[in-house]
C-alpha positions in Angstrom: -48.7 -161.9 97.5 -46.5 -160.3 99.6 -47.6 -161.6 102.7 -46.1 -165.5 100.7 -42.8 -163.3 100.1 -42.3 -162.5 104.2 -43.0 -165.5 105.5 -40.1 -167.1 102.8 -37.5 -164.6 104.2 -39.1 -164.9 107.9 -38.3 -168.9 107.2 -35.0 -168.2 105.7 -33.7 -166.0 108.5 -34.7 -169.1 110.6 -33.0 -171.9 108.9 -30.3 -169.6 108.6 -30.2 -169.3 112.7 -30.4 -173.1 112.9 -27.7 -173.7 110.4 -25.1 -171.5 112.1 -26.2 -173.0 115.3 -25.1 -176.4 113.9 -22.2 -175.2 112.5 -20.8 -174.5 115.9 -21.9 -177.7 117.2 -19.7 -179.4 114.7 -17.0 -177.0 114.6 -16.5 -178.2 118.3 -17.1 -181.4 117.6 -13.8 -182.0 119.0 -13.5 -179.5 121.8 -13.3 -180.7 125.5 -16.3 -180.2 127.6 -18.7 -178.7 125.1 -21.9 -178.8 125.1 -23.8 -178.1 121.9 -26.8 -176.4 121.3 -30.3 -177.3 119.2 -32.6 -174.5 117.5 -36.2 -174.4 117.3 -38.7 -173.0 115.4 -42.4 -171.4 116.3 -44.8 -169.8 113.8 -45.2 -166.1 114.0 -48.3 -163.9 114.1 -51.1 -164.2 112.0 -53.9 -161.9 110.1 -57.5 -163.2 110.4 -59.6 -163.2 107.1 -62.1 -164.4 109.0 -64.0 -165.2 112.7 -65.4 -168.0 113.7 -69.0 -168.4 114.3 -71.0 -170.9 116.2 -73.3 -173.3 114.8 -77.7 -173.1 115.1 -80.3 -175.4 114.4 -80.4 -174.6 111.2 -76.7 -173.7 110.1 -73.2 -174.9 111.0 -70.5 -172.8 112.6 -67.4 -171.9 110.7 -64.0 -171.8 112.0 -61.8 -168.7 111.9 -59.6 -168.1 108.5 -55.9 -166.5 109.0 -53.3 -166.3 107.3 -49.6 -166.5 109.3 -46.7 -164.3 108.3 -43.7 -167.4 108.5 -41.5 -168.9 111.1 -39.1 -168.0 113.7 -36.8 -168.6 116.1 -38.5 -170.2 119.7 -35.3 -171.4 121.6 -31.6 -172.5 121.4 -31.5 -174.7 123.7 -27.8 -176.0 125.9 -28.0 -179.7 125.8 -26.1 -180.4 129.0 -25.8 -184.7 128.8 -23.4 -186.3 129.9 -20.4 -187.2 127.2 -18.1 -190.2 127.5 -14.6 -189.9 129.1 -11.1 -189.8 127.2 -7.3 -191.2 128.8 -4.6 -188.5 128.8 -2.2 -190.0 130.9 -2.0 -186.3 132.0 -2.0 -186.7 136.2 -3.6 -183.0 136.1 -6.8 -183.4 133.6 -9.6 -184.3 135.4 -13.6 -185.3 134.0 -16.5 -184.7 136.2 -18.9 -188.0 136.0 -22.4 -185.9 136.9 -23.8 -182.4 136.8 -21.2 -180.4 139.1 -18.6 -177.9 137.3 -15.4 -176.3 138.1 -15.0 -173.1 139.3 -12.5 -170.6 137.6 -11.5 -167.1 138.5 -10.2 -164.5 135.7 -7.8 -162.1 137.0 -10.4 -159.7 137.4 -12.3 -161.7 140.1 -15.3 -163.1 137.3 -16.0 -166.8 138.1 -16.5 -168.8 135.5 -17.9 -172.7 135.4 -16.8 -175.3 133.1 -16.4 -179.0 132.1 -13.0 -178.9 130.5 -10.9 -179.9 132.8 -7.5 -179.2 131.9 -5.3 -178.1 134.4 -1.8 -177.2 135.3 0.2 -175.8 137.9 1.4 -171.9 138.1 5.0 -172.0 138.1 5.3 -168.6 138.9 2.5 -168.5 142.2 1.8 -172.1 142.7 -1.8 -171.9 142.1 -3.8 -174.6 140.0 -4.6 -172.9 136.4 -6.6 -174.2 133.5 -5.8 -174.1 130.0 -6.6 -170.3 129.7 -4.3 -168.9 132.9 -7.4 -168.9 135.3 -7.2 -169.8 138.6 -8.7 -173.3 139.8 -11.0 -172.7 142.7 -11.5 -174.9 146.1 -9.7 -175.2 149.2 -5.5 -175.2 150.0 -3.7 -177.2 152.6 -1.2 -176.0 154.8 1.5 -178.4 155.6 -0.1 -181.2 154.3 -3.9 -180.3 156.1 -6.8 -179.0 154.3 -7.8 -175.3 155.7 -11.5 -175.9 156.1 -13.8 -179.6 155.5 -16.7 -177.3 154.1 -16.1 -176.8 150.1 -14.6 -173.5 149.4 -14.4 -170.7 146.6 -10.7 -170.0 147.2 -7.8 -170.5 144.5 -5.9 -173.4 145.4 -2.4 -172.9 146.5 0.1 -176.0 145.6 2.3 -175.6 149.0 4.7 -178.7 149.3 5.2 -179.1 153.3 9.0 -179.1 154.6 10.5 -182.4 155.1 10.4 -183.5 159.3 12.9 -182.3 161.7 15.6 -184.6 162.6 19.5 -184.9 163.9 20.5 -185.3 160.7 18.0 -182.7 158.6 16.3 -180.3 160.8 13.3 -178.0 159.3 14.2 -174.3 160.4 12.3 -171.1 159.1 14.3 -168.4 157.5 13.1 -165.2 156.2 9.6 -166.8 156.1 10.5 -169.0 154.0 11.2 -172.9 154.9 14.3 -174.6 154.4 15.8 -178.4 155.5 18.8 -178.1 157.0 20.4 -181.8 155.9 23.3 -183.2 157.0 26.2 -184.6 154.7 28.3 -187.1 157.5 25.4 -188.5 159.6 27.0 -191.5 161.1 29.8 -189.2 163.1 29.7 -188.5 166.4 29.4 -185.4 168.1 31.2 -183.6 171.1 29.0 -182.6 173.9 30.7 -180.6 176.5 29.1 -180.0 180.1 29.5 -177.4 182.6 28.3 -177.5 185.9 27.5 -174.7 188.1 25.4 -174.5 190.7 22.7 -172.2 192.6 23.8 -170.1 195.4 20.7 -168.5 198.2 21.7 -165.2 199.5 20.8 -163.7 202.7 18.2 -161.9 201.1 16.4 -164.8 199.6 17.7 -164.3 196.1 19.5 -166.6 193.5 22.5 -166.0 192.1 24.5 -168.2 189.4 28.7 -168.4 190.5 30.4 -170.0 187.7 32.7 -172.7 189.4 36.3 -173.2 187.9 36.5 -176.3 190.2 39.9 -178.9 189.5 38.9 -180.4 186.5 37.6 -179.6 183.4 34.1 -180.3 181.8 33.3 -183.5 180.6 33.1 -184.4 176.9 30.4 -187.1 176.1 29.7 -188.5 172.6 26.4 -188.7 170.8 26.1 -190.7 168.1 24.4 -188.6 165.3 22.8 -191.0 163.9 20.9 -192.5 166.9 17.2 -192.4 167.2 15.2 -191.2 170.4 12.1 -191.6 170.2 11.4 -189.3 173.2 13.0 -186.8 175.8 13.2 -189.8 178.6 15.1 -191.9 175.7 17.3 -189.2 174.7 18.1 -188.3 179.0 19.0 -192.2 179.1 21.0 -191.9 176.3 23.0 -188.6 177.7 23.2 -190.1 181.2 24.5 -193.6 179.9 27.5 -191.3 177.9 28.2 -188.9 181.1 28.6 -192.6 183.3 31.0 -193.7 180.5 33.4 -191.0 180.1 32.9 -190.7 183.6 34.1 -193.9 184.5 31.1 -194.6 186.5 27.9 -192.7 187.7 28.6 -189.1 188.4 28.3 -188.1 192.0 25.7 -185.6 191.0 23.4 -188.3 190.0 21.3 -188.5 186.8 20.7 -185.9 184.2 17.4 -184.2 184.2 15.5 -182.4 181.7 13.2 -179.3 183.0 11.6 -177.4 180.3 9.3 -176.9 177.7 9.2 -178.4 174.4 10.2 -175.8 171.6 6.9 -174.3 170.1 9.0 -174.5 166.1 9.3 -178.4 166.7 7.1 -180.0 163.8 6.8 -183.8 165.1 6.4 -186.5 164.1 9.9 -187.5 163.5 11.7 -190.0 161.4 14.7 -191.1 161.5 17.7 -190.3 164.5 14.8 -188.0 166.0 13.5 -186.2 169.1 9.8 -186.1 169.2 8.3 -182.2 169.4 12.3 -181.2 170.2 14.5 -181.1 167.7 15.1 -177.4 166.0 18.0 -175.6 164.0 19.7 -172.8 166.3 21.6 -170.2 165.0 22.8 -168.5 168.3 25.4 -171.1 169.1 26.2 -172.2 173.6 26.0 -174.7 175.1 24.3 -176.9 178.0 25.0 -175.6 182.0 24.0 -178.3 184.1 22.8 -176.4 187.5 22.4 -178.3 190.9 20.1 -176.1 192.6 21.3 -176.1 196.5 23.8 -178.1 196.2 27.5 -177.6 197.1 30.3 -177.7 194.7 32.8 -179.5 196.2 36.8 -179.6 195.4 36.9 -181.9 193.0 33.8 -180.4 190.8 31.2 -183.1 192.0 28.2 -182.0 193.8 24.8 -183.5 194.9 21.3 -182.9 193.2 19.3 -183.1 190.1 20.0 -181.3 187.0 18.3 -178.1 184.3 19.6 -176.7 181.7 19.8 -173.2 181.5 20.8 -170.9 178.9 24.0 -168.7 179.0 25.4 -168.6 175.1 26.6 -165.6 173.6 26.6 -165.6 170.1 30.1 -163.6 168.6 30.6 -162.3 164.9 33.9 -160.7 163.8 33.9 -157.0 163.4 36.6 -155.6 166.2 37.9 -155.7 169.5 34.9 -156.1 172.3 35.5 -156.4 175.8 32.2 -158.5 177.7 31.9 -158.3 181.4 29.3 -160.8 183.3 28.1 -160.4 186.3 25.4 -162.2 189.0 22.4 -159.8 189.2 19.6 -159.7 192.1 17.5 -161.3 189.9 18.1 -165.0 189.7 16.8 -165.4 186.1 19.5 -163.9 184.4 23.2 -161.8 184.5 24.0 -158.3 183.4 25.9 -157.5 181.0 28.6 -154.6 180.1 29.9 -155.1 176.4 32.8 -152.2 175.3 33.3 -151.8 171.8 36.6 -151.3 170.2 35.6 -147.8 169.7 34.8 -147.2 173.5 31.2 -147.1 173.7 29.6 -148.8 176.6 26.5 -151.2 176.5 24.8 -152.3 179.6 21.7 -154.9 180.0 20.1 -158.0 180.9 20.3 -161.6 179.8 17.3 -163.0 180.7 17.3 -166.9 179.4 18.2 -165.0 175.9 21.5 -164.6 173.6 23.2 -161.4 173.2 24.8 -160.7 170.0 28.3 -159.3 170.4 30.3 -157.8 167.4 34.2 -158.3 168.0 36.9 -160.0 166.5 38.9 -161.2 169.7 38.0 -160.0 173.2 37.5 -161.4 177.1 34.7 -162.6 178.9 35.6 -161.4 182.6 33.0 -163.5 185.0 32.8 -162.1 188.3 31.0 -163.3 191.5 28.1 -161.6 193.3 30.5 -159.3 195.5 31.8 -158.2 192.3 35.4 -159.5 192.6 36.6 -160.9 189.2 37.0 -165.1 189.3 37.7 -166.0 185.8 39.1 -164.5 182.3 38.6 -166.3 178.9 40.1 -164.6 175.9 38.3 -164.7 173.0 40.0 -165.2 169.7 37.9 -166.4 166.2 38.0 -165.3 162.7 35.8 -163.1 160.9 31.9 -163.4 161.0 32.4 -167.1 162.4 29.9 -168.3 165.1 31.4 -169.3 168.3 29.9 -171.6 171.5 31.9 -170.8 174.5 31.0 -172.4 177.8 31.8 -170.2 181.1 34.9 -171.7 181.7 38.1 -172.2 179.9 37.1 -173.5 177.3 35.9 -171.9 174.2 34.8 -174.3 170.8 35.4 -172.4 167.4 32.8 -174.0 165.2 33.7 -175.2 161.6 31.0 -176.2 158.9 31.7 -176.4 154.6 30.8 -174.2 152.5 31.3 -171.3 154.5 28.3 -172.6 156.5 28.0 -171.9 160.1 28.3 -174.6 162.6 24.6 -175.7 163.7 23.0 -177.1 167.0 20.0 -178.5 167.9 17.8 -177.2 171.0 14.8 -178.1 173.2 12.8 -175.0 174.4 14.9 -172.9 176.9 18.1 -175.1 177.2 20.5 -176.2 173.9 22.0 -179.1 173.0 25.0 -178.1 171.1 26.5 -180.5 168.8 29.5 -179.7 167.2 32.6 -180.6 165.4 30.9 -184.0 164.3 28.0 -182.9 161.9 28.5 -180.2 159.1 25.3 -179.3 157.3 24.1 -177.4 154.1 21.1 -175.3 153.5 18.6 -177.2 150.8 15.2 -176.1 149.1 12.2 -178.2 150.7 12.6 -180.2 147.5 10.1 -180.8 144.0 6.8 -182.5 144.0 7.7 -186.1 141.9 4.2 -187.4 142.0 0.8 -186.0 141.8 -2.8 -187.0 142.0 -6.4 -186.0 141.9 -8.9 -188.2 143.6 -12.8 -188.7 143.1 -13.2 -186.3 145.6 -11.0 -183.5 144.2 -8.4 -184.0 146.7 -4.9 -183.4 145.8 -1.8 -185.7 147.0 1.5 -185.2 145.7 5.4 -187.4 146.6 7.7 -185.4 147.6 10.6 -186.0 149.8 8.6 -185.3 152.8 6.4 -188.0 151.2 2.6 -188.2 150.7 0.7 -185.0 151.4 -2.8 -183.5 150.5 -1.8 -180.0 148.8 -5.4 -179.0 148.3 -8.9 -180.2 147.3 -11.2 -179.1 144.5 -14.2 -178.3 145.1 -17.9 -178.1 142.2 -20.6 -175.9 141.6 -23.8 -177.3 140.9 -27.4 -175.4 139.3 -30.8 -176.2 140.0 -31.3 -175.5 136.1 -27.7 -175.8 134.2 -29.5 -175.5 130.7 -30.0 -171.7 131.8 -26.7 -170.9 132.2 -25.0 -168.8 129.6 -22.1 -169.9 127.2 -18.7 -167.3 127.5 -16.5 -168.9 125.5 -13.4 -170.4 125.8 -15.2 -173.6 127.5 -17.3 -171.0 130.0 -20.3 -170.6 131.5 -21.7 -167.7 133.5 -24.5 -168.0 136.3 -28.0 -166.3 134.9 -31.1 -165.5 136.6 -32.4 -168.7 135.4 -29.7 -170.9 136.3 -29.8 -169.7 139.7 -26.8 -169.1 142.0 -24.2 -172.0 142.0 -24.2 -174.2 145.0 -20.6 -175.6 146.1 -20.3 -178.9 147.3 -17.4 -181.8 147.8 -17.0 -183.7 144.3 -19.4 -186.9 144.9 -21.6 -185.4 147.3 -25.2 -183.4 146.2 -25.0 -185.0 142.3 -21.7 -183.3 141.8 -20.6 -186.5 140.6 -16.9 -187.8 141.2 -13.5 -186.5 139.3 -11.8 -189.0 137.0 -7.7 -188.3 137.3 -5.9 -188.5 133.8 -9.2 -188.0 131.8 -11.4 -185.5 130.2 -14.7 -185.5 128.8 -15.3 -185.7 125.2 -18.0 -182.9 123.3 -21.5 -184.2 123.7 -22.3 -183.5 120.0 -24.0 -186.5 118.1 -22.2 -185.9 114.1 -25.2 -187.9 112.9 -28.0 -185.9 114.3 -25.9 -182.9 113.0 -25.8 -184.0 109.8 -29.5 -185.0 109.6 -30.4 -181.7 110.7 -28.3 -180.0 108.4 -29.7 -181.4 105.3 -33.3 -180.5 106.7 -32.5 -177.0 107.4 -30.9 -176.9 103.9 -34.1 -178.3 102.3 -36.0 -175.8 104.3 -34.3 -172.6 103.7 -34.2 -173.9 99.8 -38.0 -174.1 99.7 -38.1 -170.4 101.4 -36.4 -169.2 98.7 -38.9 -170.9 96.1 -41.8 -169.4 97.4 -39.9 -165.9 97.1 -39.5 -166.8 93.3 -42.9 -168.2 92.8 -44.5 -165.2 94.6 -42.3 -162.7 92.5 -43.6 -164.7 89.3 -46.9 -164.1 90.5 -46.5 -160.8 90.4 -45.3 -160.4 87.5 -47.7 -162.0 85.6 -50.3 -159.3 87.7 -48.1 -156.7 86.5 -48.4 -158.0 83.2 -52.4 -157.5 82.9 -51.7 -154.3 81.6 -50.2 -155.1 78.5 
């Protein structure tokens, strides 16, 4: 009799198991990427009565008697099938369409797998998030290129590249961080003064660069800001067409030549009124020495030769009185320097195809000539913290910019091309992403101002046995011995399946199967708890023998 009284509350305690087991399933009948469970039951052990015994010619066998002790418990089983898909409209939520799962990262480092995908953006960091604050694992992009082809276990990093140089916005790095420089009056024209010097040989083999005064006075050539080169040979026509203009005919010096390198911050292509692996932002002001090397100076300023550019800017800010003194030195790449402070301290050194940066409020450049005899004077006068470019002659341009914005130029590797007094610009951000996309192979494009980019990828997990992973919560699994160790792959490659953008997939319950089952657990745990009535009856009517 109390054998019949276990096996009801063994029995119970099972239907009980299965009924809280689909409870859950319908409570998340409604929850995104969930995948419901099913219970099942297997007898427990047993106490033999009797053996079995084999049959003889003259007897039959008999089979073993026993006598089992109720139900249990055998599995709960993940049902991992495939559920149909739901629009969101949301570009962000994404479905997988086969067996591969997103990888999450907890702020501890735990990875996570899941099916909900519902993601967002990190305002604060820029990493891809779900719906609990987890990082979004694959592979970033930087400026617009993914960092490795092979899929990845890295969070993804929403980087929106800078939009492309140009005359009228340059991309400049500041601080680390990237800026556009844009312009606000692109269709002006810009100033572009010359000044020609030339290369003199000294006994003793060396060069030396003589600043020559000459009878007339650079010449100014206009560059349309606006105008688009699509290379260093268009951009040399352009110059040399301007020079033979204001010139009033080709320049006895012959045709401008570039010699250098292009600058290694140029980010090309370029749209626009561009310069192809050229254009930069530079903050150090000058301006563009045209040097015939060997070639004679004559009265009038003409001379012979090709041209370079080289660089002799000096960059001023207003904070005293400075006296500069430049003079040729034995080596021909450069000019020493002696700046004196207001304050009488002395600074000597080297300009080596670099700017110096001089503190002063109003000063003198004296330039002498190799024997050290002095040749020129300019006087220096500017206002406070204001760039200047001053060419080695007598003439110094104060540049001007709104907003309390220095003047800019634009430069190509060791020379500069100084535009000023025709273009004023203002510092931007690189601009807000204003479209964004996920594609079946968890690549991520976004529209921005620099247009079209890929800003990362997602990459899936896969499991030779996904039923064996283990349910977290909040929409997680964890990887189990049985499961084995996730295996990343592209989304539509090794039965990942592909991503749907603006969807998510629906809990795979089935109400109807829920429902059935729930009314034959009920039944079940209702008849346990006869046969513990019936079998406490029975005993009382034992117990009642004794009356």
């Amino acid at each position: 009799m109390v054998r019949s009284m276990y096996a009801g509350v063994a029995g119970m305690k099972a239907n009980q198991t299965r009924m809280d087991v689909i409870g859950n399933n319908i409570a998340n009948a409604n929850t995104y990427g969930f995948k419901s469970s099913r219970a099942t039951f297997r007898d427990m052990y047993y106490q033999q009565i009797r053996g079995a015994s084999g049959g003889s010619a003259t007897r039959g066998g008999t089979n073993p008697s026993m006598v089992g002790y109720g139900s249990q418990i055998a599995s709960i089983d993940l049902l991992m099938t495939q559920s149909s898909f739901t629009s969101t409209g949301n570009p962000l939520d994404v479905a997988i369409a086969g067996e591969g799962f997103l990888q999450v990262m907890d702020p501890d480092g735990n990875i996570y797998y899941t099916k909900a995908g519902m993601l967002d953006i990190d305002p604060a960091t820029g990493a891809l998030i779900d719906s609990n604050g987890n990082f979004v694992l694959g592979t970033s992009a930087t400026d617009g290129k993914l960092d490795s082809t092979e899929p990845g276990s890295n969070k993804i990093l929403i980087q929106v590249a800078p939009v492309q140089a140009s005359v009228g916005k340059v991309e400049t790095e500041i601080s680390g961080k990237k800026l556009t420089i844009t312009s606000t009056n692109q269709n002006k024209s810009a100033n572009v003064s010359f000044t020609f010097t030339k290369t003199t040989e000294l006994p003793d083999g060396k060069d030396v660069v003589a600043i020559m005064d000459g009878t007339s006075s650079a010449i100014n050539i206009q560059i349309n800001a606006n105008s688009s080169f699509a290379s260093m040979a268009d951009l040399q026509k352009a110059i040399n067409n301007a020079i033979t203009e204001a010139n009033g005919g080709a320049h006895a010096g012959g045709d401008f030549v570039f010699s250098m390198q292009p600058d290694p911050f140029a980010d090309g292509p370029l749209t626009g009124a561009q310069i192809i692996d050229t254009a930069t932002a530079d903050y150090d002001g000058g301006s563009i020495d045209l040097v015939a090397p060997g070639a004679d100076v004559s009265a009038d300023g003409s001379f012979l030769g090709g041209f370079k550019i080289v660089e002799t800017g000096l960059r001023f800010s207003g904070e005293g009185d400075v006296s500069v003194e430049v003079t040729d030195s034995a080596d021909p790449e450069g000019y020493n320097v002696t700046v004196t402070t207001a304050g009488g301290a002395t600074y000597t050194g080297f300009i080596s195809q670099e700017r110096a940066d001089i503190s002063s409020g109003s000063g003198q450049v004296l330039l002498k000539n190799a024997s050290g005899d002095a040749n020129d004077t300019i006087t220096l006068s500017y206002p406070n913290t204001t760039d200047i470019e001053a060419n080695l002659n007598n003439n110094v341009t104060i540049g001007t910019a709104t907003a309390s914005q220095p003047s800019k130029e634009l430069g190509w590797g060791k020379g500069t091309f100084t535009l000023t007094g025709g273009t004023e610009f203002t510092e931007q951000d690189v601009g807000n992403l204003t479209g964004i996309s996920i594609g079946a192979d968890g690549t991520i494009m976004g529209t921005s101002a620099a247009g079209l980019q890929v800003l990362g990828r997602i990459d899936l997990a896969t499991f030779a046995n996904s039923e064996g992973l283990m349910q977290s919560g909040n929409s997680y699994f964890t990887a189990t011995s049985n499961s084995g160790d996730a295996e990343l792959a592209i989304a539509g490659e090794n039965g990942t399946g592909g991503l749907r953008n603006s969807a998510l997939e629906m809990s795979n319950v089935d109400l109807s199967q829920e429902f059935s089952d729930m009314i034959t657990t009920q039944r079940g745990f209702q008849a346990c708890s006869r046969l513990i009535t019936v079998s406490d009856t029975m005993l009382e009517e034992l117990i009642n023998l004794k009356r």
